[in-house]
KOLNU-418590 format. One line per field, with one value per residue (C-alpha): residue in one letter; y, z negated, x negated. Coordinates in pm, whole numbers. Layout:
N
rest: c(a,...)
v: c(Y,...)
w: c(Z,...)
u: c(X,...)
***
This chain:
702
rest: c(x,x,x,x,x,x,x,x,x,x,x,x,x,x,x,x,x,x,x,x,x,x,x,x,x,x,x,x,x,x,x,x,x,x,x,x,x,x,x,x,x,x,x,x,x,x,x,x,x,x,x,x,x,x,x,x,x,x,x,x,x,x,x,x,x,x,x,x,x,x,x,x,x,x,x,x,x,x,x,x,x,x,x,x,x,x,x,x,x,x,x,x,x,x,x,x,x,x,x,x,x,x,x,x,x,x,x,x,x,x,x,x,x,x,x,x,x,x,x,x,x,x,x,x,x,x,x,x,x,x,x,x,x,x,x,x,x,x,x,x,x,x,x,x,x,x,x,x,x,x,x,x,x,x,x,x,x,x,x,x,x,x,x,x,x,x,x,x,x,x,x,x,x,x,x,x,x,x,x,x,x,x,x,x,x,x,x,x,x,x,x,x,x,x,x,x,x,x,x,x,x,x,x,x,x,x,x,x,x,x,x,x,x,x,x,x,x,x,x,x,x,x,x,x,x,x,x,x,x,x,x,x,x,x,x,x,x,x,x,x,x,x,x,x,x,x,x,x,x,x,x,x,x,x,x,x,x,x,x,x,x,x,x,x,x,x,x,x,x,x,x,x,x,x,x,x,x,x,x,x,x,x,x,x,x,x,x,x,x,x,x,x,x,x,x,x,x,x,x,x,x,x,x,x,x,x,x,x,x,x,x,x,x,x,x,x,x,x,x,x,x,x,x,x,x,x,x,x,x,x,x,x,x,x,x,x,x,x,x,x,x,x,x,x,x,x,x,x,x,x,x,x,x,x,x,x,x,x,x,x,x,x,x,x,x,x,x,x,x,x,x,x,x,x,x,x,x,x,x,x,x,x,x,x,x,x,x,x,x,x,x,x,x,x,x,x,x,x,x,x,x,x,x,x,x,x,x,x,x,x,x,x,x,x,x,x,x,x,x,x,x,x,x,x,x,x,x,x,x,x,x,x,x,x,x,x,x,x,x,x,x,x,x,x,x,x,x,x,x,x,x,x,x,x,x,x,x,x,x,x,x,x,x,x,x,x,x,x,x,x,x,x,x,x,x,x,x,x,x,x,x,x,x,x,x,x,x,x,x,x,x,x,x,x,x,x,x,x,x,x,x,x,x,x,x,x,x,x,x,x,x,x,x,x,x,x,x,x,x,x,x,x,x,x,x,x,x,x,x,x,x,x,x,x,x,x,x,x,x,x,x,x,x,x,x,x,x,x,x,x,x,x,x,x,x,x,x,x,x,x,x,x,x,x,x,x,x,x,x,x,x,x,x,x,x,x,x,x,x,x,x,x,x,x,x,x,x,x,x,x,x,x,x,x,x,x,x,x,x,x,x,x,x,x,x,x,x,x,x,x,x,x,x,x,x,x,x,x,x,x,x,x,x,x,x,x,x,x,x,x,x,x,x,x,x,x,x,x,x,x,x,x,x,x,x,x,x,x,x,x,x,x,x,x,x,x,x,x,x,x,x,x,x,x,x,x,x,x,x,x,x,x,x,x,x,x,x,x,x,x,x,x,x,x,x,x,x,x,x,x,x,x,x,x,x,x,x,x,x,x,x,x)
v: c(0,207,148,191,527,629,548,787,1086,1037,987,1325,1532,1422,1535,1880,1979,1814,2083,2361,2334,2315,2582,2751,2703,2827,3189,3199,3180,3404,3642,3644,3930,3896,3972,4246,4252,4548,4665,4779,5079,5189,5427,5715,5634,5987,6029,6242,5954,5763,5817,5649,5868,5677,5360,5113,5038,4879,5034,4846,4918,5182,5457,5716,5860,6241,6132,6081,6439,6517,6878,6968,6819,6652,6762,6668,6791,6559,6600,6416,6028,5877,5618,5852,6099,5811,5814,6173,6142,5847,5609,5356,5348,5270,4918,4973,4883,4934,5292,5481,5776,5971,6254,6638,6945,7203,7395,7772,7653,7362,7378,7204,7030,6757,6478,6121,6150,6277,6648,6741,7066,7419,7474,7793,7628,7291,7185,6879,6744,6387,6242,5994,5749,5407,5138,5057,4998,5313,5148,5115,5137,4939,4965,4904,4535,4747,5135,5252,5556,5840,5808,6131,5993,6080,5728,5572,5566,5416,5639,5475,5230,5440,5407,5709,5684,5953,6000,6054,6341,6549,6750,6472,6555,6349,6435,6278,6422,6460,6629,6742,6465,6431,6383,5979,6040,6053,5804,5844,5761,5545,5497,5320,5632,5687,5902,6089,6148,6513,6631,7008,7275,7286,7711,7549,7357,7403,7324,7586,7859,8051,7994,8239,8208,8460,8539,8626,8887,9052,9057,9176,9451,9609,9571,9856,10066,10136,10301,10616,10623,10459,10746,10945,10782,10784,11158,11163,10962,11123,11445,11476,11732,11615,11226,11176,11433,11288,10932,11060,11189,10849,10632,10855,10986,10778,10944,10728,10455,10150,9904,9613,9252,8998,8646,8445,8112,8121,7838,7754,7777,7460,7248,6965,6877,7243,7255,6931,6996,7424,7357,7529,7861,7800,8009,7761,8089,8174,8017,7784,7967,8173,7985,7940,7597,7376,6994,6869,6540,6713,6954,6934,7152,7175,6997,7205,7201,7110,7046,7182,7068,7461,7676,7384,7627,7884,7627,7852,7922,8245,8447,8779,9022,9239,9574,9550,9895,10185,10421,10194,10277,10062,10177,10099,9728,9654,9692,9510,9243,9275,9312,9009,8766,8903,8756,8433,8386,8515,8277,7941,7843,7425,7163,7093,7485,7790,7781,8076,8262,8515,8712,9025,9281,9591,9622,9212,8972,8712,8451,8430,8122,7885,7721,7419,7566,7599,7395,7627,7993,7951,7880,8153,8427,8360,8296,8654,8866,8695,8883,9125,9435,9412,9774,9876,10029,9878,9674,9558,9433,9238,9083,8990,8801,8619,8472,8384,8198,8087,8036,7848,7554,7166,7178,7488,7326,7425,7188,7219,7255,7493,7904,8076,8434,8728,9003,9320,9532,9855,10127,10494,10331,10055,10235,10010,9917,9645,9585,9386,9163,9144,9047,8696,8632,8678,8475,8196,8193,8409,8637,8926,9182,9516,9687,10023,10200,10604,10620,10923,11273,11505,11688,11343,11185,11328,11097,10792,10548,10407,10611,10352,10087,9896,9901,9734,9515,9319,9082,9308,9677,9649,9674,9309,9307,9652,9760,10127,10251,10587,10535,10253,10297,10163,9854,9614,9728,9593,9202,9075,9186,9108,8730,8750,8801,8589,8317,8333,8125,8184,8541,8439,8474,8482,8120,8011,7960,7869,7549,7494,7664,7548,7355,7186,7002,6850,6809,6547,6448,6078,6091,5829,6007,6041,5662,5467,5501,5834,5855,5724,5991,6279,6110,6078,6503,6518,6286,6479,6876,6680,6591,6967,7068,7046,6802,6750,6826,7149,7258,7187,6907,6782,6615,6528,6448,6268,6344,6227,6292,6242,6326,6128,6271,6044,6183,6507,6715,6625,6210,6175,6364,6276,6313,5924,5826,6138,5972,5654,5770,5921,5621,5402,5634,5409,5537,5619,5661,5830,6215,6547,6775,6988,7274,7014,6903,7247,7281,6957,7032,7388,7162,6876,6960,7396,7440,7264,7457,7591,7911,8047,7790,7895,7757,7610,7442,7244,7092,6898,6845,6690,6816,7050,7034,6908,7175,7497,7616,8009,8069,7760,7843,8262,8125,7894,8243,8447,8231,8255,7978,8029,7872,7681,7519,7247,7202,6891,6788,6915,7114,7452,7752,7969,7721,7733,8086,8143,7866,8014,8281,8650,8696,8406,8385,8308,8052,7858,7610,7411,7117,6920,6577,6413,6314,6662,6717,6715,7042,7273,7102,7335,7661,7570,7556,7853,8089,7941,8090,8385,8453,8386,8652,8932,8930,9271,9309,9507)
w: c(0,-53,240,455,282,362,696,720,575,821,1092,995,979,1295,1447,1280,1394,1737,1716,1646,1874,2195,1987,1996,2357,2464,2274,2481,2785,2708,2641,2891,3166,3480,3794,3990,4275,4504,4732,5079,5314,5635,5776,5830,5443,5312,4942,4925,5040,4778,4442,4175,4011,3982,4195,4316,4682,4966,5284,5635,5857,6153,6012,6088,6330,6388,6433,6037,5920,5565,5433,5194,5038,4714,4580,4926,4943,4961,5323,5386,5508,5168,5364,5557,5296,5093,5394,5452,5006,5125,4869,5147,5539,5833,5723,5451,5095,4762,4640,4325,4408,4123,4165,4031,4094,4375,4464,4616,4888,5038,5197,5530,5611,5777,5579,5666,5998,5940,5962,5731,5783,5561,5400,5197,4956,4897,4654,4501,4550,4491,4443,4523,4344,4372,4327,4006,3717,3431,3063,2921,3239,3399,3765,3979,4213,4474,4556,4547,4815,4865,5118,5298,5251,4941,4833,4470,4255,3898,3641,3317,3167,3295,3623,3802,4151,4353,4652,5041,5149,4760,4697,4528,4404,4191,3974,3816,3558,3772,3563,3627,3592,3209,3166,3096,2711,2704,2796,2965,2820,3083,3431,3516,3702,3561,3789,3678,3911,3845,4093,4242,4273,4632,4589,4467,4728,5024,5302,5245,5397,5108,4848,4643,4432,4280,4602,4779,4493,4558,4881,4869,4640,4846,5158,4948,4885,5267,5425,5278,5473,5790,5798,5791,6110,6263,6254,6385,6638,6773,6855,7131,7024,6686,6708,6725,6436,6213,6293,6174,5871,5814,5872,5702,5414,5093,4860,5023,4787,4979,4791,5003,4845,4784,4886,4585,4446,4131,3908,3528,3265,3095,3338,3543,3752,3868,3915,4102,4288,4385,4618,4486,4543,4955,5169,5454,5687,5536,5642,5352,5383,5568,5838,5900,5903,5798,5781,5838,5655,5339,5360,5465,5760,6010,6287,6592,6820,7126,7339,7659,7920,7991,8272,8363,8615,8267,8014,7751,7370,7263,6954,6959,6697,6594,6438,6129,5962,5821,6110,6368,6183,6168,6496,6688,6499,6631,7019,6945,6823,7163,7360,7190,7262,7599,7704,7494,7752,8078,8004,7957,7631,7631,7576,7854,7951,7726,7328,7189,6753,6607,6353,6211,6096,5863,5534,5564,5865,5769,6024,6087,6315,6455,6826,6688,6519,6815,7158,7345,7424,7293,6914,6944,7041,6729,6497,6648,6522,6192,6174,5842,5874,5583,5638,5536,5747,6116,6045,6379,6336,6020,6240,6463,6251,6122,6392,6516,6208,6124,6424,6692,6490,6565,6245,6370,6720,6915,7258,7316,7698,7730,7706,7409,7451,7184,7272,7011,7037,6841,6853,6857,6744,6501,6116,6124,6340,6630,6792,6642,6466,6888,7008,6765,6863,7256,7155,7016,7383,7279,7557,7418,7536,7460,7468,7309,7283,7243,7272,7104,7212,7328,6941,6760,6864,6553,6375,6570,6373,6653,7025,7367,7105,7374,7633,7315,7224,7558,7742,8040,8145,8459,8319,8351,8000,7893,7933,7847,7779,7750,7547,7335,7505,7823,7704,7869,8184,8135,8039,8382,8429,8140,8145,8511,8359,8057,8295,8554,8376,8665,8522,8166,8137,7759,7744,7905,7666,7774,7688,7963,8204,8426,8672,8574,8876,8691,8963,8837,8914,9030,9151,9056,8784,8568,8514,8398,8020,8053,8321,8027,7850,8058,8072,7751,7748,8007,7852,7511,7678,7868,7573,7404,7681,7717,8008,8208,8561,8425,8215,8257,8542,8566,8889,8961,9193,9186,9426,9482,9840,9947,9777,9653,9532,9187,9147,9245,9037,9080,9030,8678,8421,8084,7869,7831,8211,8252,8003,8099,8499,8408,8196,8498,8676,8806,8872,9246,9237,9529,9577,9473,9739,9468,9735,9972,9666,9583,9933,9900,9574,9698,9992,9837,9484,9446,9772,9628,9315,9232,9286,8898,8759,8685,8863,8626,8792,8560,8727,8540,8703,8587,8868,9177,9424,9787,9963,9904,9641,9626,9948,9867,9494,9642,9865,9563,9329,9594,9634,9268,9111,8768,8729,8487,8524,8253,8340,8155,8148,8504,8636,8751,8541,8894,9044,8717,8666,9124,9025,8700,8715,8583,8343,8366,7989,7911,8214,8256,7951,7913,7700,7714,7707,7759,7372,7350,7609,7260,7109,7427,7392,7125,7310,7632,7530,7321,7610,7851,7635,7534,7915,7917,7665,7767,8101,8169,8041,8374)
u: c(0,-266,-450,-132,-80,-423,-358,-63,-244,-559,-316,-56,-430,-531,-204,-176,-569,-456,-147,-319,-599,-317,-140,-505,-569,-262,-252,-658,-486,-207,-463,-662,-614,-407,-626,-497,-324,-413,-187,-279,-166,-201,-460,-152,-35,-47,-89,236,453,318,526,286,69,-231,-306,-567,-529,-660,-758,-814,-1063,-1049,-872,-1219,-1017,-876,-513,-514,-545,-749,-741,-972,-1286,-1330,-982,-698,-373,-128,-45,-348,-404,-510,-766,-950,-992,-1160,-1401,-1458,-1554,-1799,-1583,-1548,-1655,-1503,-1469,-1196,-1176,-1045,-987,-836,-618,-537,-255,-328,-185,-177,-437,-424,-674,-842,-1196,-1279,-1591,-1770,-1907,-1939,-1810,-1472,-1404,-1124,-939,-886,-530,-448,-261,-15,198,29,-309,-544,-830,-1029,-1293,-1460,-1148,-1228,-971,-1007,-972,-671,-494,-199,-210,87,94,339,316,653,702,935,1255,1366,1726,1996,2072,2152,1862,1836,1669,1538,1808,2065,2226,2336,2525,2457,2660,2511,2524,2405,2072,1851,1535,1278,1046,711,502,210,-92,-418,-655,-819,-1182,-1302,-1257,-939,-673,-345,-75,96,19,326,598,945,1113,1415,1673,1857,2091,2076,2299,2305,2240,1887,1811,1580,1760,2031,2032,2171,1878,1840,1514,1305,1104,1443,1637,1248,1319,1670,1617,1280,1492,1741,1494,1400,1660,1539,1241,1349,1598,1295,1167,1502,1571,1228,1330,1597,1392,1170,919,871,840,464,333,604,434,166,262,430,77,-162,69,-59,203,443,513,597,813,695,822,538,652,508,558,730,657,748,462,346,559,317,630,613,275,282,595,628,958,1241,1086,1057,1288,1302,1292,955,604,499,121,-90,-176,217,156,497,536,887,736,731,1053,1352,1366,1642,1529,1547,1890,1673,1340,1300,1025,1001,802,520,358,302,127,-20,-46,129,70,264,148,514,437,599,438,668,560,793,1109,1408,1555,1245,1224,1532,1419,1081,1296,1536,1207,1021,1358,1373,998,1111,1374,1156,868,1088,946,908,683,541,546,467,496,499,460,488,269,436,160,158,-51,-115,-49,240,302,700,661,408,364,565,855,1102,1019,1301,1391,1732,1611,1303,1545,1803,1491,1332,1643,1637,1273,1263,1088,753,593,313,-11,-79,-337,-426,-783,-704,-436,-612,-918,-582,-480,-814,-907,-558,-327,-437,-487,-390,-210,15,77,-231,-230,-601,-525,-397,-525,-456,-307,-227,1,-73,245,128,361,130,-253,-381,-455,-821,-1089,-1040,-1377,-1525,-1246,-1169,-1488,-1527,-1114,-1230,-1538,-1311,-1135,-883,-697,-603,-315,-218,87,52,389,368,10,-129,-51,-420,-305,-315,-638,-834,-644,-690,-963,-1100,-1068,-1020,-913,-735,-1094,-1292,-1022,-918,-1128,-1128,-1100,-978,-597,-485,-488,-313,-5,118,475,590,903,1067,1360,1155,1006,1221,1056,738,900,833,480,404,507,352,35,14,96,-174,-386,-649,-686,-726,-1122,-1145,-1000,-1288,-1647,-2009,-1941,-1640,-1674,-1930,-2082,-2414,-2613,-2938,-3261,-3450,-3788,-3864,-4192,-4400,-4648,-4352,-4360,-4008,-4074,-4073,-3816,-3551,-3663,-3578,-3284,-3221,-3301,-3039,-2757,-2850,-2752,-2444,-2250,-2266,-2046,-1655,-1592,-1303,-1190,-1116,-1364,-1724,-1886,-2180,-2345,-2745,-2953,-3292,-3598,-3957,-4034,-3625,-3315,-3030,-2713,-2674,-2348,-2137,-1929,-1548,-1706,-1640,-1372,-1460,-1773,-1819,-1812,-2074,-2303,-2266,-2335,-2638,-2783,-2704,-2952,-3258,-3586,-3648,-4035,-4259,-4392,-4298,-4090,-3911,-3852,-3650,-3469,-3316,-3233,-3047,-2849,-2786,-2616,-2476,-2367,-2357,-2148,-1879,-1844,-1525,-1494,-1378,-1694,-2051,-2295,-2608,-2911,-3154,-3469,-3685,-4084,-4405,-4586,-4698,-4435,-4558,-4398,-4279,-4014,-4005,-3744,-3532,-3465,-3425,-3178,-2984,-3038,-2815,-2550,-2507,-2676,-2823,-3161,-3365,-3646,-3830,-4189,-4394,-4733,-4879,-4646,-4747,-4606,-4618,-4351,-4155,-4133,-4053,-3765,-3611,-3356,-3510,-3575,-3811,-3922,-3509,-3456,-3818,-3997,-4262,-4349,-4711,-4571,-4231,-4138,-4131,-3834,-3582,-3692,-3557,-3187,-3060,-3288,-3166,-2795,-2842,-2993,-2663,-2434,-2598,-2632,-2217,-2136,-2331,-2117,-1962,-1596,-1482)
***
């Protein structure tokens, strides 16, 4: 008995240490961590789409490309694809991987750059913004297995524990706690998003029309206090003898207290969700920023009635600068207004055809509309007499740096192709200096256009800031580019011409740069002490000045020709279109060999390539030589130099510097270089590009 009882106790210890050992074992592996399951987005994922606050994700490989847009550098906005910001940070590489975004407030501006390939774009300001680090879990942090994103439609959404049915059709807006980032030390709180669904007055909400924020009862109540003075102007402008010294009084008067509104954001103190989140304060009829740019991805814009093809024989980029100063008067507005809708309608605005802004000017430039906004004349003319007078100066040459570092931007619907034009309508003379803001905007490719309205009377010139404005503003003084008229009351007379000339894109010389608007024939040199080692190298040199240039049919060509003591045309300008087939032509180049007839081979390309320039193209010879030339080459390159070819001449290792410098355009020491051996070919690509477009600007403006 004692034995068996024995027995029993062994047996009942055995089997409780066997229990709590599996009992053991089992609380290990309910501790134990799950692994985490990244999700992964798509290359045009932007971070605003994405709801969660902070998240781990996968990116796949490819998205280095420019059709995914990033603005900014370091800190994005939120507009920006998530993945190729990652890239442009040099968190990941073309090849993808995991990421951590973390979500922080808006910035007022967002600096472009180029890093790591990708060249991200500037923004003035956005409402929320990101960043991005190696994809690393932070301590104490519960990531998210699935990204939950934003929809654009009004649907039921659960909030909390609480279920709240929203019907179709109501204002819904969510909103996250989204904070600014806090240093390593400290640990968030949760990571996990709660959104609360709250549903709008529809007064509140951006897409009506009848919002009334802050920023509008501003508005409202500055637009009272006007009439006072536009009466002013309007007496004025009834009389004939007295109109022009009362505009004066108007512009240089600085008694005159303006009571201009200031469109501001208005934003709640302490609140993250409204630091985050700044959209109840939009006016839909307002530009969100400077720039003017708008994304219909992140509002909730009406989309536009219609989109016409338009005028395809007048493809061009419009920017029309509306005088919006005090000295214009309300009366006077009004026809600007009529006069603007009228060219809307006489150029066909479409897609395919002209697109056309509008910047209104005074104290400030404020862009009204971008190239994108409305794709047809219909919509441009009733958005044009929705226009709100802002007063101020006439700030012309402030204008105009705005638009030429703002507006003609991808972002704000800038087609590339086609020529960018500004119209300045200025009613008397500009209150600031135009030169030189004109000269980088014509240097940009800008065409500029004036139409002065009441141009200063012989007793009003002292007060003019800057006499023959118009000659140093426009990109040529022959009077394309200026238009003059008497009267107000006349400006619907000059509509037609003027649409005439913004649409004879043949005329519009500012649209083209050094950098498009030529014809480059190289003359190489295949003799046979150049050797084939050295024959890749030159051209290497000539691949290497190809690809700085804009090529198309359009813009710049290239064509060659290689010689020893014959001449074969390589290939001829209208052969290849794009940059890529150009390189790829001239590394398919082989090496000829023989002697040196460099004066026959000018001949030749004067012949073969140069006579079948277009006529509105420049026409660039480069000739590379490593030697004396057999025959002559002083009448051959006079005869190239007066049918208009522009001449440069490389010289390496034995060539003589007298045959150079008879070869070169004058002034030699800008058109003719020399280099002791051909490794050395590299350090004239940067001169030699340099001196072309140096050469381009200094053209007369007549």
């Amino acid at each position: 008995a004692l034995l068996t009882m024995k027995a029993t106790v062994i047996a009942t210890f055995f089997g409780v240490f066997l229990t709590c050992t599996c009992t053991a074992k089992e609380a290990t592996k309910k501790t134990k961590k799950p692994k985490l399951y990244v999700p992964q987005i798509d290359c045009d994922v932007k971070a605003g789409k994405i709801i969660n606050p902070e998240f781990i994700a996968k990116c796949p490989p490819g998205c280095q490309d420019v059709k995914y847009r990033v603005y900014g550098t370091d800190i994005y906005a939120s507009f920006s694809s998530v993945c190729n910001a990652a890239i442009h940070s040099g968190i990941i590489d073309n090849t993808g991987g995991k990421i951590l975004v973390q979500k922080v407030a808006g910035h007022s501006g967002y600096r472009g750059s180029f890093s790591n390939g990708v060249r991200s774009l500037s923004l003035p300001r956005w409402r929320e913004s990101f960043l991005v680090s190696e994809g690393k879990p932070r301590k104490g942090v519960t990531y998210p297995s699935t990204l939950e994103y934003s929809s654009s439609k009004s649907t039921p959404v659960k909030a909390g524990n609480d279920c709240a049915n929203i019907p179709a059709g109501d204002a819904v807006r969510k909103e996250y706690q989204t904070s600014p980032v806090p240093p390593p030390a400290t640990k968030m709180a949760t990571t996990t998003p709660i959104p609360t669904t709250t549903t709008t007055d529809p007064s509140t909400t951006v897409s009506q029309p009848t919002t009334t924020p802050a920023t509008t009862r501003t508005t409202a109540a500055a637009a009272k206090t006007r009439p006072g003075l536009h009466r002013v102007r309007d007496m004025v402008f009834r009389g004939t003898s007295t109109s022009t010294s009362n505009r004066n009084i108007l512009r240089h008067n600085t008694g005159i207290q303006r009571q201009e509104p200031v469109a501001t954001f208005q934003r709640a103190v302490g609140s993250p969700a409204h630091l985050a989140m700044e959209t109840d304060s939009w006016k839909p009829g307002l530009s969100l920023f400077d720039t003017g740019f708008t994304s219909k991805e992140e509002l909730n814009l009406k989309p536009l009635e219609s989109i016409s093809l338009g005028n395809q024989n007048c493809k061009v980029d419009l920017s029309f600068l509306m005088d919006g100063s005090w000295s214009i008067g309300k009366r006077r507005f009004q026809l600007q207004k009529r006069f603007f809708g009228s060219v809307a309608q006489a150029l066909g605005i479409g897609s395919s055809g002209p697109l056309m802004g509008i910047v209104q000017y005074g104290d400030d430039p404020f862009t009204e509309f971008n190239l994108k906004t409305y794709a047809n004349s219909k919509d441009l003319r009733n958005a044009i007499e929705k226009i709100q007078q802002k007063g101020g100066l006439s700030n012309v040459g402030k204008a105009l740096s705005f638009v030429n570092k703002n507006f003609f931007s991808d972002a704000n619907g800038n087609r590339g192709g086609a020529p960018n034009v500004v119209v300045v309508v200025v009613d008397g003379w500009p209150t600031d200096p135009v030169e030189e803001a004109s000269r980088l905007a014509r240097e940009s490719g800008i065409n500029i256009f004036f139409v002065t309205v009441e141009a200063a009377a012989q007793s009003e010139k002292q007060n003019v800031v800057e006499l023959n404005f118009v000659d140093k503003a426009v990109c040529r003084t022959n009077g394309f580019y200026s238009i003059n008229v008497p009267s107000w009351f006349s400006l619907h007379k000059v509509v037609q011409p003027l649409v005439k000339r913004v649409c004879d894109t043949d005329r519009l010389v500012c649209s083209k740069t050094c950098l498009n608007s030529a014809d480059i024939g190289f003359i190489i040199d295949g003799s046979s002490s150049v050797g084939t080692s050295n024959f890749r190298t030159v051209l290497q040199f000539v691949a290497n000045i190809s690809k700085e240039f804009e090529i198309s049919d359009t813009d710049t060509r290239i064509g060659a020709v290689q010689y020893t003591y014959e001449q074969r045309l390589e290939f001829s300008f209208d052969k290849y279109s794009t940059k890529e087939d150009v390189l790829g032509a001239i590394k398919r180049i082989s090496y000829w060999s023989g002697g040196t007839s460099t004066g026959a081979a000018i001949s030749y390309a004067s012949e073969q390539l140069f006579s079948k320039s277009k006529p509105n193209k420049r026409k660039i010879m480069i000739l590379i030589t490593d030697g004396r030339s057999y025959d002559d080459v002083s009448i051959p390159a006079m005869e190239a130099h007066r049918n208009g070819v522009i001449a440069y001449s490389i010289g390496v290792a034995w060539a003589a510097p007298d045959e150079l410098e008879a070869i070169a355009t004058d002034p030699d020491k800008e058109h003719s270089f020399f280099v002791d051996e051909f490794d050395n070919l590299y350090r004239y690509v940067n001169q030699l590009i340099q001196n072309i477009c140096t050469e381009f600007n200094s053209q007369p403006r007549n």
